[in-house]
C-alpha positions, 0 to 999 in steps of 0.5 A: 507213529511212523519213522518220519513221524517220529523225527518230525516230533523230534524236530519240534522238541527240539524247537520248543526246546529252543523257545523260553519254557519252564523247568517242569515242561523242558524235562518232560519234553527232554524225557519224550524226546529221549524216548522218541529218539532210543526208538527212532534209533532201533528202527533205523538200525532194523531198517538197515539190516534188511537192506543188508540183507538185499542182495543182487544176484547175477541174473539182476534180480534181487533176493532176501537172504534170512539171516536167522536174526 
């Protein structure tokens, strides 16, 4: 699953959370989301160390400096 996938998921956990659901389907919903949302959360922090990592040099162009990460 994509990243916007994945949010586009969450949205609508969030949604059907929102509606009149019974106990058993609002907790396993609540658990999906969690889940969906621990891994939206490292992909996003992944995604910000390589543009981190982007750095412009002089002559305009642009390098990836590995940090050995």
């Amino acid at each position: 699953m994509t990243f916007e996938e994945r949010l586009a998921r969450l949205e609508a956990i969030a949604s059907e959370l929102e509606g009149d659901i019974d106990l058993a389907h609002a907790l396993a919903l609540f658990e999906e989301g969690v889940e969906s949302l621990r891994i939206a959360a490292t992909e996003l922090g992944e995604a910000e160390t390589r543009v981190q990592r982007l750095i412009e040099r002089t002559d305009t162009t642009f390098e990836v400096i590995d940090t050995g990460e």
